[in-house]
Gaussian input, Z-matrix of N, CA and C with variables (Angstrom, degrees):
# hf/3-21g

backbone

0 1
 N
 C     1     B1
 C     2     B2     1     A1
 N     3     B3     2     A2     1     D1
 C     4     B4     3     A3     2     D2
 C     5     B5     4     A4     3     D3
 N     6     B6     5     A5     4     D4
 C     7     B7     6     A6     5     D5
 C     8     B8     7     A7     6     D6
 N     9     B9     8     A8     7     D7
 C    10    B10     9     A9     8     D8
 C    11    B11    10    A10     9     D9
 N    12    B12    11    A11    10    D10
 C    13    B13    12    A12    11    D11
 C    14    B14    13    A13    12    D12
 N    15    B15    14    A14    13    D13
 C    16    B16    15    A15    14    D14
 C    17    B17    16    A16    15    D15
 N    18    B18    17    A17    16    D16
 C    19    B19    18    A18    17    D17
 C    20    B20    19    A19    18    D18
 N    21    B21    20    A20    19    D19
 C    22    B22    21    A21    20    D20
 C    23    B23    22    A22    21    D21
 N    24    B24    23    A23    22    D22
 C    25    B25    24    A24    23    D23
 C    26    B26    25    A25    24    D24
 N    27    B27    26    A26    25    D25
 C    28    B28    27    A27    26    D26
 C    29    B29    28    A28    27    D27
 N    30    B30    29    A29    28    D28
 C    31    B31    30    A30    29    D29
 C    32    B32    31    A31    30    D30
 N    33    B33    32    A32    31    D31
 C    34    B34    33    A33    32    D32
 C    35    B35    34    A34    33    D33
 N    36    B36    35    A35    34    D34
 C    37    B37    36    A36    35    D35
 C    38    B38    37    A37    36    D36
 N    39    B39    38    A38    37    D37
 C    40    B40    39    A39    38    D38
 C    41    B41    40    A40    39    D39
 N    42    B42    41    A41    40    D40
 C    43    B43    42    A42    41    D41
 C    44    B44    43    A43    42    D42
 N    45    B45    44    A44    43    D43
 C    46    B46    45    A45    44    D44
 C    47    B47    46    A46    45    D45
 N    48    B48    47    A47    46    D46
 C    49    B49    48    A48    47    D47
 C    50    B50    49    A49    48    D48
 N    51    B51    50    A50    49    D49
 C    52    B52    51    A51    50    D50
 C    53    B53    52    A52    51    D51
 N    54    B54    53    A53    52    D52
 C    55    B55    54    A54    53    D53
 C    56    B56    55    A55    54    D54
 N    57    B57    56    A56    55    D55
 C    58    B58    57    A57    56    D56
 C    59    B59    58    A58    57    D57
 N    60    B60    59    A59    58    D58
 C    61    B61    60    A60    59    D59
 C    62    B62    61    A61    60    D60
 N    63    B63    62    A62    61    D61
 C    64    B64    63    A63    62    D62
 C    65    B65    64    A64    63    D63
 N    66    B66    65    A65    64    D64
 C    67    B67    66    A66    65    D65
 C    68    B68    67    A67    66    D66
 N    69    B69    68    A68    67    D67
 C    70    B70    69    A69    68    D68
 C    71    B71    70    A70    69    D69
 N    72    B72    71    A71    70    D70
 C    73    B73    72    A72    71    D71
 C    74    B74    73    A73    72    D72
 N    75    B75    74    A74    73    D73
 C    76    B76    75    A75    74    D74
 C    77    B77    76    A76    75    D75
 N    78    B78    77    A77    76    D76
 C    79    B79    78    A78    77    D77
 C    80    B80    79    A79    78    D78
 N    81    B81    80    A80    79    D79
 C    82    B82    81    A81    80    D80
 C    83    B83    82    A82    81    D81
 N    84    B84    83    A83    82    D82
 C    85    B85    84    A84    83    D83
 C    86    B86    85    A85    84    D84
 N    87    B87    86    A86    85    D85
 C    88    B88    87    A87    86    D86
 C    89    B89    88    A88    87    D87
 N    90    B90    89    A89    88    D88
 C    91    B91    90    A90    89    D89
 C    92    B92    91    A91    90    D90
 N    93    B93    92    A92    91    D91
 C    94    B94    93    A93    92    D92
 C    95    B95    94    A94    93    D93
 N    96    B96    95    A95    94    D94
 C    97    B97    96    A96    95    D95
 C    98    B98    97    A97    96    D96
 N    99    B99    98    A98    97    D97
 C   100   B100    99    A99    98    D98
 C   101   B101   100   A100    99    D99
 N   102   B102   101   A101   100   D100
 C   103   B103   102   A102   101   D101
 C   104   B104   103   A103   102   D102
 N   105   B105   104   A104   103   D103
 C   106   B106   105   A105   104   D104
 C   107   B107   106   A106   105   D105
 N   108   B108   107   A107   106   D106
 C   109   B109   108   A108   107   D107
 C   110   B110   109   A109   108   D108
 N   111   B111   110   A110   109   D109
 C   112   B112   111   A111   110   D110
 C   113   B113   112   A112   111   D111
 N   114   B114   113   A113   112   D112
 C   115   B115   114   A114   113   D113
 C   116   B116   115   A115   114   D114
 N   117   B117   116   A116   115   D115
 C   118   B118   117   A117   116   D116
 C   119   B119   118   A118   117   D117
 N   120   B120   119   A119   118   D118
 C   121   B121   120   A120   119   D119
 C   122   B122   121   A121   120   D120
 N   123   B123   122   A122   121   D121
 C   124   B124   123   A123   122   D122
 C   125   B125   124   A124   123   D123
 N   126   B126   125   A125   124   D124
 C   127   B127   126   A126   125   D125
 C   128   B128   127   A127   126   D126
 N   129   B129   128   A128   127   D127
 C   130   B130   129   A129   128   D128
 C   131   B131   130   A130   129   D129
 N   132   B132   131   A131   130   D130
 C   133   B133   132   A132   131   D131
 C   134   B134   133   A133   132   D132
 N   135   B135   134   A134   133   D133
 C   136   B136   135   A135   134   D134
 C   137   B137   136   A136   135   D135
 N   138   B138   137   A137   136   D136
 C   139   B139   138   A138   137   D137
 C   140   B140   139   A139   138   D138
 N   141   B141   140   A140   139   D139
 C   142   B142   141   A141   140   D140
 C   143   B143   142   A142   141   D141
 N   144   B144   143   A143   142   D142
 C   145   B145   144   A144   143   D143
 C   146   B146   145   A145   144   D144
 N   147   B147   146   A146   145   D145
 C   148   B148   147   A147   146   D146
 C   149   B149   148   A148   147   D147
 N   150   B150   149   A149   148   D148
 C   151   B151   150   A150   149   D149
 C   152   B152   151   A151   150   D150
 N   153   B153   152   A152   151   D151
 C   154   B154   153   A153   152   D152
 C   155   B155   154   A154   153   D153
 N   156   B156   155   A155   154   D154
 C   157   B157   156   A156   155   D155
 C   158   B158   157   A157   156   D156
 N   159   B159   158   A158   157   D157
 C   160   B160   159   A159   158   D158
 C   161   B161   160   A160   159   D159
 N   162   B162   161   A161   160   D160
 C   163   B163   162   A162   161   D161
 C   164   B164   163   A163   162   D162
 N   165   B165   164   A164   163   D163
 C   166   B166   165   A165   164   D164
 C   167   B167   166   A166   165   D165
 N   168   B168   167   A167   166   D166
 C   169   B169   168   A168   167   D167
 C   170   B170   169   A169   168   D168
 N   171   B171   170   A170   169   D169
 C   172   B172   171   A171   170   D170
 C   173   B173   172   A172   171   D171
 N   174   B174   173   A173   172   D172
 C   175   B175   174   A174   173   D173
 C   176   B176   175   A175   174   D174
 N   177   B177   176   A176   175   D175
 C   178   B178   177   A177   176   D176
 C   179   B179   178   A178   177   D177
 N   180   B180   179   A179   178   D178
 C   181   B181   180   A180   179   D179
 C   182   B182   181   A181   180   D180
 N   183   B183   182   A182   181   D181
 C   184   B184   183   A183   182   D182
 C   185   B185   184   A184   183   D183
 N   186   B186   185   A185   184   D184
 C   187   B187   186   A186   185   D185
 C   188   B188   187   A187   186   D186
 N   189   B189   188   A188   187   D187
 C   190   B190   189   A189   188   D188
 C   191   B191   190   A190   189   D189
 N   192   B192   191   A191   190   D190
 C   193   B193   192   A192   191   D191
 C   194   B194   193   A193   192   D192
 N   195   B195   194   A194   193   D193
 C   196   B196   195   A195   194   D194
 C   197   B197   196   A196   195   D195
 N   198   B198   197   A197   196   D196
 C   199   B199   198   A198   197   D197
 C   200   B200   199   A199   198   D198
 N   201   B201   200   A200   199   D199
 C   202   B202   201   A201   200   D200
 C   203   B203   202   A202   201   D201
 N   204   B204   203   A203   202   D202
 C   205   B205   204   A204   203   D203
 C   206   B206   205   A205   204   D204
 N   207   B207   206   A206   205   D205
 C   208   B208   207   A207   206   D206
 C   209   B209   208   A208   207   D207
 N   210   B210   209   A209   208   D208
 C   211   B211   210   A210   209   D209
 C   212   B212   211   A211   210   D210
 N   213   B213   212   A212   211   D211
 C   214   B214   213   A213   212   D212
 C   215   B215   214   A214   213   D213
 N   216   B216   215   A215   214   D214
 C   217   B217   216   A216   215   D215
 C   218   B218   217   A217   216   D216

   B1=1.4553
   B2=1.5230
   B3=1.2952
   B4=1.7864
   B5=1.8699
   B6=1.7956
   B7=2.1285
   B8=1.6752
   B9=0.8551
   B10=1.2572
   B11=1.6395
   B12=0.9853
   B13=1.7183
   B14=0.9783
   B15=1.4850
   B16=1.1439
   B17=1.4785
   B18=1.1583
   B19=1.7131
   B20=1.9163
   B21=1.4285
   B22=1.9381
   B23=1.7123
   B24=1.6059
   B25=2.0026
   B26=1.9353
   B27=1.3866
   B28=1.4169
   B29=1.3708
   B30=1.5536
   B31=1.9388
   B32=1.5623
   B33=1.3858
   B34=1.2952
   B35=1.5755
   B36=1.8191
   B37=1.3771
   B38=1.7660
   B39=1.3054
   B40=2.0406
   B41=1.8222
   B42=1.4852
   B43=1.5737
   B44=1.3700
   B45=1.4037
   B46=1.3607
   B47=1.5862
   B48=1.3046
   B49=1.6460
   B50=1.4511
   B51=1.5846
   B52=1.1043
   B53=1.7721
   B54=1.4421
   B55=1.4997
   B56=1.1903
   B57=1.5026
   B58=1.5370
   B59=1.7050
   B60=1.2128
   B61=0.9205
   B62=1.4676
   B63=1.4918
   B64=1.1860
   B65=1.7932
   B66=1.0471
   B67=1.4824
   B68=1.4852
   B69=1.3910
   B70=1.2705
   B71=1.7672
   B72=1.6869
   B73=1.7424
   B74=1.4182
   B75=1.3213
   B76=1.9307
   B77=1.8587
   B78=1.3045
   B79=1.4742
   B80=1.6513
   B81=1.3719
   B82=1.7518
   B83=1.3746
   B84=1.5146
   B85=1.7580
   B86=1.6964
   B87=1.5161
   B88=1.1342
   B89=1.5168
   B90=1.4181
   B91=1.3843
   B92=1.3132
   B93=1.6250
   B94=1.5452
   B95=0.9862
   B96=1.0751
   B97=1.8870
   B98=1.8451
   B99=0.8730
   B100=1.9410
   B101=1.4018
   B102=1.5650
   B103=2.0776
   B104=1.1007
   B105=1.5521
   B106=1.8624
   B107=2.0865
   B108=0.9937
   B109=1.2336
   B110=1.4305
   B111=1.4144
   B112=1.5620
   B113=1.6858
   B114=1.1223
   B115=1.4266
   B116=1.6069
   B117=1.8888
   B118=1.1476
   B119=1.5496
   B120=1.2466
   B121=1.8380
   B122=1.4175
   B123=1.5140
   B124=1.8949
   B125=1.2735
   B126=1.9464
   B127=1.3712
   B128=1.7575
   B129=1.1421
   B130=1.7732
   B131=1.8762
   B132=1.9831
   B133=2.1021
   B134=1.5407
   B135=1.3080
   B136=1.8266
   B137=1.5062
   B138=0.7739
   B139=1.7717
   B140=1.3514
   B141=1.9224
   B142=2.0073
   B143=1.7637
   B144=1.4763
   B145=1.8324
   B146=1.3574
   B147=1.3638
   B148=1.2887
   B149=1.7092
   B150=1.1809
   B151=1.1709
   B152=1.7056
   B153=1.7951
   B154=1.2196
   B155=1.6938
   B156=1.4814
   B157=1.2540
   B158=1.5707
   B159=1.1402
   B160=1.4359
   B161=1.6362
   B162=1.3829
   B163=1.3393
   B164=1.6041
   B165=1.0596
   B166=1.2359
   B167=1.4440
   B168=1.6258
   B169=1.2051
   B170=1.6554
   B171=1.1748
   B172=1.7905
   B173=1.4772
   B174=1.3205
   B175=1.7901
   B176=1.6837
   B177=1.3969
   B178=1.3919
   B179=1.7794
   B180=1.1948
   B181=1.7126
   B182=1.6569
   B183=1.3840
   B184=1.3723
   B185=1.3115
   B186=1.5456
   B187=1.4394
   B188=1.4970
   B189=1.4690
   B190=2.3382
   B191=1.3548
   B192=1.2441
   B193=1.6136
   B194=1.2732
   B195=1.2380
   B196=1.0323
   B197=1.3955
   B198=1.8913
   B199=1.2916
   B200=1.5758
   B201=1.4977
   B202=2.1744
   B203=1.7593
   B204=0.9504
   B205=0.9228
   B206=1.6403
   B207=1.4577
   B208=1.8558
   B209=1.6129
   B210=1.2752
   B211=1.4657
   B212=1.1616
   B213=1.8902
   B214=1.2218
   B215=1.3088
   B216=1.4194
   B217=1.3270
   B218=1.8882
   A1=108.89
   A2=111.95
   A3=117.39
   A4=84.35
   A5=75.10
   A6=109.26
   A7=96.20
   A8=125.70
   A9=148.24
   A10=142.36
   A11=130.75
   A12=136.86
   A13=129.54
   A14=166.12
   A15=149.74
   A16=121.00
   A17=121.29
   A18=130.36
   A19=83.70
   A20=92.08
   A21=105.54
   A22=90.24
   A23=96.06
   A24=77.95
   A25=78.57
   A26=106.63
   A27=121.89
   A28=99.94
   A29=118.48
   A30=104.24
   A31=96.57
   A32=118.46
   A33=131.46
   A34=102.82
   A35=102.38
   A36=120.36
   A37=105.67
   A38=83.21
   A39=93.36
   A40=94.23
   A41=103.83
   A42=103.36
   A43=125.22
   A44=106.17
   A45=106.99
   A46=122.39
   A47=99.44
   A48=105.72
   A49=99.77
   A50=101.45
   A51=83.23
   A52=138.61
   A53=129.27
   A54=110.69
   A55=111.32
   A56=113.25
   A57=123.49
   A58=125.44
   A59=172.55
   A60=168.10
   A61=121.14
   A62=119.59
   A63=126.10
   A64=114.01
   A65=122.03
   A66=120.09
   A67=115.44
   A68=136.01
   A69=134.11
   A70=83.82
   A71=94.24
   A72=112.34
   A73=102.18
   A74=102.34
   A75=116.67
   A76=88.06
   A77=96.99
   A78=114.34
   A79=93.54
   A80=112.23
   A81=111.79
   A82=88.99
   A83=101.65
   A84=116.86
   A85=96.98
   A86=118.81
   A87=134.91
   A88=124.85
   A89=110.71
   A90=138.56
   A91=112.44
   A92=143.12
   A93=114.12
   A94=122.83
   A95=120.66
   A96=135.15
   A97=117.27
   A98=97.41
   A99=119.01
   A100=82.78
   A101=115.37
   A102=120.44
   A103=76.72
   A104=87.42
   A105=136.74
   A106=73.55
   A107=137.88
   A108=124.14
   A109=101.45
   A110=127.07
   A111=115.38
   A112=105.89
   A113=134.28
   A114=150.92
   A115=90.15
   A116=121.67
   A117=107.02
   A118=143.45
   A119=102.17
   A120=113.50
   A121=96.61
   A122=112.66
   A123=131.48
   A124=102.06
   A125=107.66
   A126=115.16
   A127=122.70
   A128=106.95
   A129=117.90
   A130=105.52
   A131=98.79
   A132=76.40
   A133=94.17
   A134=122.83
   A135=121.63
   A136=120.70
   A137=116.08
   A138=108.49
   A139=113.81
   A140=92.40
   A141=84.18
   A142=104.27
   A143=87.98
   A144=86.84
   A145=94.82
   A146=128.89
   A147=148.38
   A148=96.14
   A149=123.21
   A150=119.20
   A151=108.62
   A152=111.32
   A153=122.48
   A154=116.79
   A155=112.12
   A156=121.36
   A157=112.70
   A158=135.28
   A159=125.03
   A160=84.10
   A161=115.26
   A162=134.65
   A163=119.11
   A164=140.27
   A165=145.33
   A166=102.55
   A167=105.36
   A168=107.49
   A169=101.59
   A170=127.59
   A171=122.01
   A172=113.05
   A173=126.71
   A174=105.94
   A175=85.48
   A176=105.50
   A177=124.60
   A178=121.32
   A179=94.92
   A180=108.60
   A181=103.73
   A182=125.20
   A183=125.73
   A184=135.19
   A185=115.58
   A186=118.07
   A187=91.19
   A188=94.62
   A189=110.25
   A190=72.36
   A191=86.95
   A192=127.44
   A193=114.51
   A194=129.81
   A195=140.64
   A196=130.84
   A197=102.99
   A198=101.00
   A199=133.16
   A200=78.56
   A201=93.57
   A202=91.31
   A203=155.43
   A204=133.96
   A205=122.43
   A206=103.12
   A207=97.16
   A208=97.21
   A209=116.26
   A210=117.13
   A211=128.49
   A212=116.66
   A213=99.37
   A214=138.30
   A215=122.64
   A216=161.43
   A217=88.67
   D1=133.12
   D2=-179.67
   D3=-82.99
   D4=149.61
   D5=164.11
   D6=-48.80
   D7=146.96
   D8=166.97
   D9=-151.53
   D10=88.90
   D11=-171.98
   D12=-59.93
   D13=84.68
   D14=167.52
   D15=-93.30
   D16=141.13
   D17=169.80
   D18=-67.63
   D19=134.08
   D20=-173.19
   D21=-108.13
   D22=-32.23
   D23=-159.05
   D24=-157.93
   D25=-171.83
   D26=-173.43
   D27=-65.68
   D28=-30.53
   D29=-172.79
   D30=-146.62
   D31=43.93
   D32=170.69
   D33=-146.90
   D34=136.31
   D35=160.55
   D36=-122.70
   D37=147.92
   D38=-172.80
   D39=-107.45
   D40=122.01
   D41=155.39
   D42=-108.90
   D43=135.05
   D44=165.09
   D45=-101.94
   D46=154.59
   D47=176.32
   D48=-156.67
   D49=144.78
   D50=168.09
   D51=54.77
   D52=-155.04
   D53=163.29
   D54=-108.50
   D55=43.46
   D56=173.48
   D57=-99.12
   D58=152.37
   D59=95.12
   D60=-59.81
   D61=128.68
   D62=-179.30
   D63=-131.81
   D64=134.37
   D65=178.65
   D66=-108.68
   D67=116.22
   D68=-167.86
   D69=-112.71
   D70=147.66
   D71=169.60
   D72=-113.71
   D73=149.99
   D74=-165.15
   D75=-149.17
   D76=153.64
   D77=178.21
   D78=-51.72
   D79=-59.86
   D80=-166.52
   D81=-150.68
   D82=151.30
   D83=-177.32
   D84=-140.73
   D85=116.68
   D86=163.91
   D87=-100.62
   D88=126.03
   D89=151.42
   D90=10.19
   D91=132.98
   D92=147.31
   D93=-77.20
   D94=-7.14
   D95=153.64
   D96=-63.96
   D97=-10.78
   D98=177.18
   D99=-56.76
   D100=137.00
   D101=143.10
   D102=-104.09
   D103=-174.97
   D104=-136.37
   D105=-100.53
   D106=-38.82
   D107=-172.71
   D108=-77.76
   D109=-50.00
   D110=177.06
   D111=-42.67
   D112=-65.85
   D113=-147.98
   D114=-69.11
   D115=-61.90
   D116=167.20
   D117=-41.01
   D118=-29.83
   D119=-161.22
   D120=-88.93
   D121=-30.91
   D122=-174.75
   D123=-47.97
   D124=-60.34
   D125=-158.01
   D126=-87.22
   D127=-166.57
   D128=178.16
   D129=-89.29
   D130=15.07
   D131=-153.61
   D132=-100.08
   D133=14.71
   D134=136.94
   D135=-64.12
   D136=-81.14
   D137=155.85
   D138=3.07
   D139=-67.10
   D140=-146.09
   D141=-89.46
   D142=-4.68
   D143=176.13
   D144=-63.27
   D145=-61.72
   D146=-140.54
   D147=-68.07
   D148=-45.69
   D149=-171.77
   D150=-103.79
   D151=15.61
   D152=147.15
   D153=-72.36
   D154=-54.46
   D155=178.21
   D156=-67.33
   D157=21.40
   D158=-176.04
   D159=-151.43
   D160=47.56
   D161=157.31
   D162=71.45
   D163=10.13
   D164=-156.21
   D165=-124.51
   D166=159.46
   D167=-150.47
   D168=-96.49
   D169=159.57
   D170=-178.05
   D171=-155.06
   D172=120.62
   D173=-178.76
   D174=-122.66
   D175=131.92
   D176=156.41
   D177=-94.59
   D178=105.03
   D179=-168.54
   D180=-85.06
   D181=105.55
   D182=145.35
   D183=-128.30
   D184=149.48
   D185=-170.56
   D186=-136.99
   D187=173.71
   D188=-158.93
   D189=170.08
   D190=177.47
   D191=172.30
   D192=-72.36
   D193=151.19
   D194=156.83
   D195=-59.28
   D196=109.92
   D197=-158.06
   D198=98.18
   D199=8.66
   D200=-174.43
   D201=-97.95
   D202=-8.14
   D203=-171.00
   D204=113.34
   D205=4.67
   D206=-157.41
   D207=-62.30
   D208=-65.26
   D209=-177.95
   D210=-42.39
   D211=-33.21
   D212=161.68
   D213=-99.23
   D214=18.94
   D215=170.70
   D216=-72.24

Protein backbone atom coordinates (compact mmCIF):
# COMPACT_ATOMS: atom_id res chain seq x y z
CA UNK A 1 0.00 0.00 0.00
CA UNK A 2 1.44 3.62 -1.01
CA UNK A 3 1.71 6.63 2.03
CA UNK A 4 -1.34 8.37 1.67
CA UNK A 5 -2.88 11.67 3.54
CA UNK A 6 -6.23 12.62 4.00
CA UNK A 7 -7.83 15.73 5.89
CA UNK A 8 -10.09 13.11 8.41
CA UNK A 9 -11.99 16.01 10.08
CA UNK A 10 -11.60 20.05 10.41
CA UNK A 11 -8.19 19.61 12.62
CA UNK A 12 -7.38 15.99 11.86
CA UNK A 13 -5.42 14.29 8.92
CA UNK A 14 -5.37 10.32 8.74
CA UNK A 15 -2.07 8.64 7.35
CA UNK A 16 -1.73 5.63 5.83
CA UNK A 17 1.26 3.45 5.30
CA UNK A 18 1.60 0.45 4.83
CA UNK A 19 -1.08 -1.62 7.20
CA UNK A 20 -0.74 1.15 9.60
CA UNK A 21 -3.10 4.09 10.22
CA UNK A 22 -2.17 7.08 12.15
CA UNK A 23 -4.28 10.27 13.02
CA UNK A 24 -2.34 13.54 13.74
CA UNK A 25 -4.46 16.74 15.39
CA UNK A 26 -3.54 20.33 13.99
CA UNK A 27 -5.22 23.60 15.08
CA UNK A 28 -7.10 23.43 11.44
CA UNK A 29 -6.53 21.05 8.41
CA UNK A 30 -7.61 22.30 4.91
CA UNK A 31 -8.80 20.61 1.78
CA UNK A 32 -6.51 20.58 -1.41
CA UNK A 33 -9.58 21.79 -2.86
CA UNK A 34 -9.40 24.70 0.00
CA UNK A 35 -8.64 28.51 -1.94
CA UNK A 36 -6.55 31.02 -0.39
CA UNK A 37 -10.06 32.71 0.65
CA UNK A 38 -11.37 29.53 2.48
CA UNK A 39 -7.92 29.28 4.49
CA UNK A 40 -8.09 33.19 4.81
CA UNK A 41 -11.69 33.66 6.26
CA UNK A 42 -10.76 30.15 8.54
CA UNK A 43 -7.85 31.92 10.18
CA UNK A 44 -6.84 34.92 12.77
CA UNK A 45 -4.51 36.48 9.66
CA UNK A 46 -7.33 39.41 9.25
CA UNK A 47 -6.81 40.35 12.66
CA UNK A 48 -3.15 40.20 12.66
CA UNK A 49 -2.74 42.09 9.36
CA UNK A 50 -5.03 44.61 10.78
CA UNK A 51 -3.31 45.00 13.96
CA UNK A 52 0.00 44.82 11.77
CA UNK A 53 -1.08 48.06 10.04
CA UNK A 54 -1.93 50.04 13.21
CA UNK A 55 1.78 49.45 14.06
CA UNK A 56 2.19 46.33 16.04
CA UNK A 57 4.15 43.58 15.61
CA UNK A 58 2.55 39.99 14.08
CA UNK A 59 4.44 36.82 12.63
CA UNK A 60 2.27 34.41 10.67
CA UNK A 61 4.07 30.98 10.80
CA UNK A 62 3.43 28.50 7.83
CA UNK A 63 4.89 25.33 6.57
CA UNK A 64 3.51 22.63 3.46
CA UNK A 65 5.46 21.06 1.16
CA UNK A 66 7.52 22.24 -1.09
CA UNK A 67 5.91 23.78 -3.87
CA UNK A 68 2.29 23.90 -2.32
CA UNK A 69 1.89 27.34 -2.69
CA UNK A 70 2.84 28.88 0.82
CA UNK A 71 4.60 31.93 -0.67
CA UNK A 72 2.19 32.52 -3.02
CA UNK A 73 -0.68 32.18 -0.69
Amino acid sequence: MLESIEVYDDDKILVHKKQTKRIFTFEGCFKSTSSQTDVFESTNIRKMLDTSLNGFSSTIFVYGQTGSGKTYT
